[in-house]
Each structure stands twice: as C-alpha cells, then as structure tokens.
N, C-alpha and C positions, 0 to 999 in steps of 0.2 A: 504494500500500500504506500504512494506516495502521500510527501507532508502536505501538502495541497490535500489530499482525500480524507488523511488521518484528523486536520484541522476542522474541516466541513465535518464530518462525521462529528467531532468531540464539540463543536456548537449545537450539534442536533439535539444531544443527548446529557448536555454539561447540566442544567438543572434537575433533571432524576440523580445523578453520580455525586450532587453537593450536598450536603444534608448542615442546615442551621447549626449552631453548636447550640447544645440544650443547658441550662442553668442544672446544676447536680449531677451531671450523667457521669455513668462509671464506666471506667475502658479505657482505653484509647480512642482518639479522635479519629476520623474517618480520614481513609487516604486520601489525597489533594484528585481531583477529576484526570487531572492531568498524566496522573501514576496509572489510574486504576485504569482508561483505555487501554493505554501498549501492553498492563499484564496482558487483560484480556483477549485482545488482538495475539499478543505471541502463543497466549496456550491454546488458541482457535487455530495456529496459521503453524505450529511445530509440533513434534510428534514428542515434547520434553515432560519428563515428568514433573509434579508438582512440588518435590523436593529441588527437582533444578530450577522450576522458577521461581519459589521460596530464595532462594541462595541469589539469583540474578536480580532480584528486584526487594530483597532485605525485608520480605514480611514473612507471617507465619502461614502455616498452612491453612487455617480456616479463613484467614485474613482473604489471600488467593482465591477460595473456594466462594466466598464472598461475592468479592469483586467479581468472578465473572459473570454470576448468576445476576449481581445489581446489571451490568453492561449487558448482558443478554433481552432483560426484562425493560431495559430503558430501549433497544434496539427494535422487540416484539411489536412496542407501542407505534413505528412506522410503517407496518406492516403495508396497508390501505394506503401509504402515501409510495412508498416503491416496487410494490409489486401490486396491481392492478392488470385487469384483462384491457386489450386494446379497445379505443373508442372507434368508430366507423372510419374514422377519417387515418387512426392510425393501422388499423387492419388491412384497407384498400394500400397506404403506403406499404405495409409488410408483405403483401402480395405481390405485388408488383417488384420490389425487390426480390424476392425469394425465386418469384418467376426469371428474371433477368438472369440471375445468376445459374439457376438448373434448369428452365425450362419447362418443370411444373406447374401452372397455373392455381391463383384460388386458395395458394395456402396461407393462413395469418399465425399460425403458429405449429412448433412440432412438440410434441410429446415422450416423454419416455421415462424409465426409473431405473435407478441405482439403490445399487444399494452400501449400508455407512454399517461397516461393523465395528462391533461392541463385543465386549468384556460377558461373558455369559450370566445370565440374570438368576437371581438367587431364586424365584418363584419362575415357574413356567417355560424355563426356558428349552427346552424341544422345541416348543411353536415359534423359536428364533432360527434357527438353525434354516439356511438356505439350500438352495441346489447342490453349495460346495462344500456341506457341511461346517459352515460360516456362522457363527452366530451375529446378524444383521436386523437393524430398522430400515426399512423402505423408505426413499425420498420420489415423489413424483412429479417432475416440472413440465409443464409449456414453456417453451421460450420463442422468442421472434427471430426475424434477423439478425441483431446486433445481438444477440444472446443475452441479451434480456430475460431474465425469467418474468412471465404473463399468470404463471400460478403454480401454486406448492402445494405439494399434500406431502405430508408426512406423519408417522407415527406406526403404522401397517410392522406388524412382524415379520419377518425375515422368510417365514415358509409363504406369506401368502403371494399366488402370483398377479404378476404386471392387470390381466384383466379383471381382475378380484379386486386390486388398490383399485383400480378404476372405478369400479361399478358402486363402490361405498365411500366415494370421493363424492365434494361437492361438483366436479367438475361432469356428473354425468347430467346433474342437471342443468350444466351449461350447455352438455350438447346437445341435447333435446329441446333448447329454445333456437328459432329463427332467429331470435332479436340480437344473436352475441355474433353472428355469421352473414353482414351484409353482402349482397349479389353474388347467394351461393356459394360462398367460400366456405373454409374447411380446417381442419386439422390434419396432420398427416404424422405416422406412427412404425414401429414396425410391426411385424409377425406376429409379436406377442398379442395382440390387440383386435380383436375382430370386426369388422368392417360398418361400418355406421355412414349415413348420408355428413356427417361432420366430423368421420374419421374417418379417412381413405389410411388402406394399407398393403402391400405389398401382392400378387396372386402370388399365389404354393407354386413353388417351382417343384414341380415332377418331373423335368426330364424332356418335356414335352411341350413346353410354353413355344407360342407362336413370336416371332419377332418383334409386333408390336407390343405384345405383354412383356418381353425381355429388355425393351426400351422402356418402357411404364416402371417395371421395378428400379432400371438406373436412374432416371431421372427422380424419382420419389428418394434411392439412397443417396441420390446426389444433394439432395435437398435434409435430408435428414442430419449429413454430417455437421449441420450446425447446433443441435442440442447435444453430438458429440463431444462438440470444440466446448460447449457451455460446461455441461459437466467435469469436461478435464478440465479448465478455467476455474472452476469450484473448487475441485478439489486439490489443483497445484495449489492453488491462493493459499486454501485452508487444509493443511495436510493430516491435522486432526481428522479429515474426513477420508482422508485416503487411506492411511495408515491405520488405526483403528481409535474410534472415540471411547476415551480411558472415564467412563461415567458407569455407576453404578443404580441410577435414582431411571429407571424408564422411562416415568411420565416426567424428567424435566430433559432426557435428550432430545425430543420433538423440537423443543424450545429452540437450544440451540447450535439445531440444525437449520432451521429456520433463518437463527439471526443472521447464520453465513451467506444464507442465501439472499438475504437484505442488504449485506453490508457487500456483496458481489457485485449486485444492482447497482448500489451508488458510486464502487468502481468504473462501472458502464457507465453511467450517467454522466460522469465525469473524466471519461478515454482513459481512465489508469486501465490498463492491460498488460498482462503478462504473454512471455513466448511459449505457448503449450505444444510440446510434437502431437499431431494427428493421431490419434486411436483407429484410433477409428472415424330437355323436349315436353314433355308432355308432364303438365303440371299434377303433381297428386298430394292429399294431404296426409301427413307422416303424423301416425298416432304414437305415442308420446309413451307408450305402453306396450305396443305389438312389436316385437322384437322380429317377428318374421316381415311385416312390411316393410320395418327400417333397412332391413339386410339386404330386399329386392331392389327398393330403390338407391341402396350405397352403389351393390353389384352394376345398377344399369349407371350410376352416373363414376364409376371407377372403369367403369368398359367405356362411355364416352370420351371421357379425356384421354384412354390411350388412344382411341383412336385420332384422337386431330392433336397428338403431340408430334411431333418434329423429332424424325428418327434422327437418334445420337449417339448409335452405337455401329 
C-alpha cells in the first residue's frame, strides 16, 4: 500500500481508532491511530506471527489482537461506500470494456470463489475441510473491469461448493431481478456454476464441441481472466489470505476477510496496484422460481451470442 492510500485510508477510519481519554480509567491508554493502522495492515498483508508483530511494533499480544479487530470493525463500517453493485450507466461502461478487450459482449461483471484457509476449528470442523483436504472459508466476488470487487459473500465452509455459496448468497437475488442487468447484460462464470439468463457459463467440452462453441468458451475464459488477476491482487496485497488466516474465532474471520476486500477497493480507486504473475429474439417472461425456464432461456441466449461472436480462435 502506498502513503498516499495508507493516508486516505487512516482519514477514513481515524475517529473509530481515537477513543477520548476517560477521567479514572485503568490500563493503559489507547495506541495513537497512527500505530494501530500499519499493525493492522502488516498482520493482514504478512504471513508473521503475533509474537513477531508484538516484538516489531513494542505492544502486547492482546494489545495487537485488539487493534486489529478495532481496524477491521472501523473498515466493515465502509462497506456500502466501496463495494456496491454497478449503476446503469456504470454497467453499460463495464460492458463495453470487457467486450473490447475479449470480444464477449453484455458482461458487467465476473464471478467466482476462492477459497482462504484457516487453522482447523475446534467445533465442527469436517464441514471445513475442502476438495484438498484444506481446512477453508469461502470468499465469493463479482468484480468489473478494473477488478473492482461489485460484491462479496463470504463466510460459507470450506466443503460447500461454488453453486451452493451461490444459491444462499444475496447475490441470487440479484440475478433474478431485471432491474440490476440493463439491455440484457449478464454475468459470466465458470463450470462451477450452472447457466442462468444473468449467468452465462462455459458449454461441457466432450470432445465434440463444434467450432463456434470452442470460440464461445475462449472468448468467455478470455474474459474471465480478470477476476483471476482480482483475486491474485487480493491475495498478493494481503498474504494472510494466501498463506493461511492464523484466527481461531469463525464468526469474526468473515469480518476480516471482508475488510481486505474493502481496503483492495480503495487501492483501485486510487491506481495503487501491485505486479501479480497471471494464474490463471423473442421476448418471454422469466419466472423468478422455475428453475427449468430460467435454464431454456440462458441455453437459447448462451447459443445466440456464440453465434454472432467473431471467431478468435
């Protein structure tokens, strides 16, 4: 994080981090605002233990423990001011960008989940454990063009899959409204995710895909490598989340996993960027409940656009 971002951040957040001095109070006094950001930013953004940032920054351990939960909980509070779904006018611009650069049309955001492993949970923990035998919380983002995250979900255990976070996300009811997807535009996803008039996603390659559907899946991963670039972005920034997040409290990792993905945002907002290597017709009304209407008309409007895409392969 440059001082320019660090600065803008610690005005955001300086009067939750200052606390009055109280007439009688016993303790010590509250660290200066100025201390408690960089703990916090360091033990979000390095993989160090809380003895070595005790020792780097000369407080105690509950001290630390403190501070980042006060930074995280002043951080949460911005939530609705920097992560927000696009307005129309920003959506049609995401589009159009996204098109220019892959060639897919109609997308205003892409979707996908990672996942952020943890220290195994002293209650329940099997229903953490992922594919890799991982013990993991689910993070779920949209993001735009500029890799902007557009919306989070997190909190989901580790076993459950990509269309499951989905489906008991708020975000299912964004895609079942018109109102968030001006002139037909969409979402786009991958595999994991089954096809929806406001999630296009990839056709099952058998072996047997016709040309035009082999340009539809490149142009859609061509488009996808940006919530790639997003999430490795995320997780270089904040290597707490690469590495594994050392919390043992469940219902307060949500928290801040969240806050990283806020304080990401305002990197964006503000062109602080890091260098990440690459990872990777006929109108009808969509009932809001019928899971097989929604799928005929994604299938027919996922078969329209390959067809009038501009072979790239």
């Amino acid at each position: 994080m440059s001082r320019t971002t660090f600065e803008y951040t610690l005005r955001l957040i300086f009067k939750d981090l200052s606390k009055k001095p109280l007439e009688n109070r016993q303790g010590r006094p509250t660290i200066d605002a100025e201390k408690q950001l960089p703990l916090a930013l360091w033990v979000l953004s390095t993989p160090d233990s809380y003895r070595s940032v005790c020792d780097r920054f000369n407080v105690g351990r509950a001290t630390a423990i403190r501070t980042v939960r006060r930074v995280v909980k002043a951080l949460i509070k911005l939530k609705s001011r920097f992560i927000s779904w696009p307005n129309h006018q920003e959506a049609l611009h995401t589009a159009a960008e996204l098109e220019r650069a892959s060639g897919f049309p109609g997308v205003i955001g892409i979707i996908d989940g990672t996942h952020i492993k943890i220290p195994a949970p002293k209650e329940n923990s099997a229903a953490y454990l992922n594919r890799k035998n991982v013990h993991s919380i689910q993070l779920q983002v949209v993001c735009n063009q500029k890799r902007k995250f557009t919306h989070c979900y997190v909190g989901q255990s580790g076993s459950m899959h990509d269309q499951r976070v989905l489906r008991v996300s708020p975000l299912r009811h964004i895609l079942n409204s018109e109102e968030y997807f001006p002139e037909n535009s969409h979402l786009i996803g991958d595999a994991a995710y089954s096809v929806h008039p406001h999630l296009l996603t990839p056709f099952k390659d058998n072996d047997h895909l016709s040309r035009q559907q082999l340009n539809y899946n490149n142009c859609l991963s061509s488009a996808r490598m940006t919530i790639e670039r997003a999430i490795g972005l995320l997780k270089c920034r904040f290597r707490s989340l690469l590495d594994k997040l050392y919390m043992t409290r469940t219902d307060l990792i949500p928290y801040t996993i969240l806050a990283c993905c806020i304080l990401h945002n305002i990197c964006i907002d503000l062109n602080d960027f890091i260098e990440v290597p690459l990872v990777l017709t006929r109108n009808e009304d969509v009932q809001g409940d019928n899971p097989t209407v929604r799928r005929r008309l994604a299938e027919r409007k996922r078969q329209h656009i390959m067809e009038n895409l501009r072979i790239r392969i």
